[in-house]
C-alpha positions as CSV (number, residue, x, y, z in Angstrom):
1,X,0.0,0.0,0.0
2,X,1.7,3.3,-0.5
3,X,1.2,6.5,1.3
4,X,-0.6,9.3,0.8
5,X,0.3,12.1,-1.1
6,X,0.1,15.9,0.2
7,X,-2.8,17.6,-2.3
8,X,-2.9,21.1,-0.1
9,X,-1.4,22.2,3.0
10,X,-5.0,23.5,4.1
11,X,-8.1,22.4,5.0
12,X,-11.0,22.0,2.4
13,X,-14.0,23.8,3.8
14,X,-17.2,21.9,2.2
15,X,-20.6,22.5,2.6
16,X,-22.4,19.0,3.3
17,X,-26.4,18.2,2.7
18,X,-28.1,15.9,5.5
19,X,-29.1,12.2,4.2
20,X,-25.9,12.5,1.4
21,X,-22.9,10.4,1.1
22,X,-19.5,11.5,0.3
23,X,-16.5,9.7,-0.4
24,X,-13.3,11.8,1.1
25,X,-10.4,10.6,-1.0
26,X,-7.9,9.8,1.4
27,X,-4.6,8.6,-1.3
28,X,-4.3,12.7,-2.3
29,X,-4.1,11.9,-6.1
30,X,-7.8,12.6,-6.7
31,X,-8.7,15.8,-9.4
32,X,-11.3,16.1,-7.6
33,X,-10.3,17.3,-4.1
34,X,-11.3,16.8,-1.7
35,X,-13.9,14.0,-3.0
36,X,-12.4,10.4,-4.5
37,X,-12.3,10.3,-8.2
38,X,-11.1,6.5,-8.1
39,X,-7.3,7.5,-8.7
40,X,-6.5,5.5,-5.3
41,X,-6.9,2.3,-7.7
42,X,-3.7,2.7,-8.8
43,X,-2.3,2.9,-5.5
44,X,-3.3,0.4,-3.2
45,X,-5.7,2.7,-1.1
46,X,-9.5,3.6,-0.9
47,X,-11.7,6.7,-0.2
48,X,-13.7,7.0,2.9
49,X,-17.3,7.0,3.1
50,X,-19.0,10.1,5.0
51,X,-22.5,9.9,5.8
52,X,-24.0,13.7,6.8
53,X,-26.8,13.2,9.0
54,X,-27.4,17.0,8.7
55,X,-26.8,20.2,6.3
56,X,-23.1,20.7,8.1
57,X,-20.1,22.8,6.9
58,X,-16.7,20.5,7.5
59,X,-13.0,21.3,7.0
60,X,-11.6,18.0,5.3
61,X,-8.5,17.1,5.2
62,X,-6.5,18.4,2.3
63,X,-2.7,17.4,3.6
64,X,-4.2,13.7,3.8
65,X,-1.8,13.4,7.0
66,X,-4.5,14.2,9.4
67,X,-4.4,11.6,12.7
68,X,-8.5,12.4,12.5
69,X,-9.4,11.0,8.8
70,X,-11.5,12.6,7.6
71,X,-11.2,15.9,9.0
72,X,-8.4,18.6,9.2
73,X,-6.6,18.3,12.8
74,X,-3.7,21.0,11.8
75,X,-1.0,18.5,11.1
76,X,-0.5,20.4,7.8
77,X,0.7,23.4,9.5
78,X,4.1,21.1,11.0
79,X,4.4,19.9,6.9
């Protein structure tokens, strides 16, 4: 499995609707950040599923290092 690549050093603010699913790619090689466009296939990783049980605004992840997957934690700002 390889590791993640760094797609931004900041978080991704999104705007999520309640009763939707998103899929968070977590490899770093999607074109579609911060959302899986099935480039992980290539290496050995998947997306992760997030379910919104509400209209939210999250910060994802954007450095993909984050030790809270899928949110942003602030590891990018020691990258």
């Amino acid at each position: 499995m390889s590791e993640p690549v760094v797609a931004q050093k900041s978080p991704i603010k999104q705007e999520l609707e309640a009763g939707q699913s998103y899929f968070w790619c977590s490899c770093g090689y999607s074109e579609k950040q911060p959302y899986c466009n099935g480039a992980h296939k290539e290496h050995g990783m998947a997306p992760m599923k997030v379910d919104s049980d509400k209209d939210q605004t999250v910060f994802f992840c954007g450095c993909k290092q984050t030790k809270t997957p899928p949110y942003c934690d602030g590891t990018h700002n020691s990258l």
